[in-house]
Structures are given as C-alpha cells and as structure tokens.
NUBA-61168 format. One line per 3 residues: number of its first residue (from 0); their letters; for each residue x, y negated, z of C-alpha. Coordinates in Angstrom, 1 decimal. Example, Ala and Ser with C-alpha at 12.3 -4.5 7.8 and 13.67 -1.06 7.14 Angstrom:
2
0> AS> 12.3/4.5/7.8; 13.7/1.1/7.1
# end
This chain:
81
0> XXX> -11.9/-27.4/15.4; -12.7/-25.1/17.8; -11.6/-21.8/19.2
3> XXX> -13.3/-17.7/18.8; -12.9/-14.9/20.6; -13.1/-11.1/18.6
6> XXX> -16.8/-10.0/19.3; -16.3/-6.7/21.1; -16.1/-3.7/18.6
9> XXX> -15.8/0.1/19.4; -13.7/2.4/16.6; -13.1/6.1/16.3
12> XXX> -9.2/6.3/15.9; -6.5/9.0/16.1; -2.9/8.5/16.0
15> XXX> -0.8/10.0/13.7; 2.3/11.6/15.0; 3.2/14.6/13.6
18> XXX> 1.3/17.8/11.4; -0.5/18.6/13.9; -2.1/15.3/14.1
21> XXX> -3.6/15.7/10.6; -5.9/18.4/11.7; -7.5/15.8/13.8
24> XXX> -7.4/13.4/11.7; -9.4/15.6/9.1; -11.7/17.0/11.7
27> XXX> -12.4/13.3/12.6; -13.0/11.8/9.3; -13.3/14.7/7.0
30> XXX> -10.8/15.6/4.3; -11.8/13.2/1.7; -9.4/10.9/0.5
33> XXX> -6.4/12.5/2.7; -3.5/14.2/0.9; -0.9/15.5/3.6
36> XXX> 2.4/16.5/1.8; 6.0/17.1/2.3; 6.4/13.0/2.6
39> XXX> 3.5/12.0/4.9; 0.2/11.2/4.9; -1.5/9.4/2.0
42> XXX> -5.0/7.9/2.7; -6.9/6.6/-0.2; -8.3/3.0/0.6
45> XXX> -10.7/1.4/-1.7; -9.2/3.2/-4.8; -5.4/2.4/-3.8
48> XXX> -3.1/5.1/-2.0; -1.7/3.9/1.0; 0.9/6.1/3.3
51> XXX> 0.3/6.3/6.8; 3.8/6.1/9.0; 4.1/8.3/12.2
54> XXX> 2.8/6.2/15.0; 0.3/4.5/12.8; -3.4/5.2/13.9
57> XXX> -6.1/6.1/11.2; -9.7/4.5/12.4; -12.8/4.2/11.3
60> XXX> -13.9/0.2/11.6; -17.8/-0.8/12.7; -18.4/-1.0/8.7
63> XXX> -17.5/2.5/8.3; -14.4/1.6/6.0; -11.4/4.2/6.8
66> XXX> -7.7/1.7/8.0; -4.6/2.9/8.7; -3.2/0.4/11.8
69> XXX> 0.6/0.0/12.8; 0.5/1.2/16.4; 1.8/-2.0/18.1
72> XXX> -1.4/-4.2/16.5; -3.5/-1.2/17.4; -1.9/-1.8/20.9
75> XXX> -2.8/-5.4/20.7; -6.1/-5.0/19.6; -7.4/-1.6/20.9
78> XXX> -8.3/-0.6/24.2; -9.5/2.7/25.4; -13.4/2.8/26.3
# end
C-alpha cells in the first residue's frame, strides 16, 4: 500500500450560470456537441447526452475530452493558475 498525490494538471473551464454563460462556453469549446434549449444545457459526451446544472463547470481535461464538473468537486479539485 502506499499513498499518490494528483500530478498537477492545468484545464480550460467556464462555469455555467445562466444564458449568458453559453456564449462562453461555445466561444471556448466551439458549438459542437452543445444544444442550449429552454431546459438547460445538453453536452454530448462520448455519444451520450448529459445536462449540465447551473453552477456546474464545462472543462476541457489534459486529454482533450469535454466534462461537465459539479462546482463543489471543481472547488475541490481546481485552483486558479
């Protein structure tokens, strides 16, 4: 047994909060596999649909791969650099 730290990792992430947010979001990752409606926003990861709750930050991990992150595990796990 033994114990492991996170190796440090950098991500580009925006929080989603409201409509206006999405226009970031898009500007940041493009409009490709985002469908804001009425209900929220829908972010298509790895062929499933996932919604993304207000608060919830969209970021783009070190492989690239788009995740949607409930803001107090993003608080956990992100800092500002």
């Amino acid at each position: 047994m033994g114990f492991y730290a996170l190796k440090p990792m950098v991500v580009q992430a925006v929080q989603y909060t409201d409509p206006f947010s999405v226009e970031e979001i898009m500007d940041t990752f493009g409009t490709r596999g985002f469908n804001n409606s009425e209900e929220g926003l829908y972010v298509i990861i790895e062929n499933a649909i996932h919604k993304a709750n207000k608060t919830d930050w969209i970021l783009r991990n070190h492989n690239g791969k788009i995740q949607i992150v409930p803001d107090d595990m993003f608080k956990l796990t992100y800092q500002s650099v």
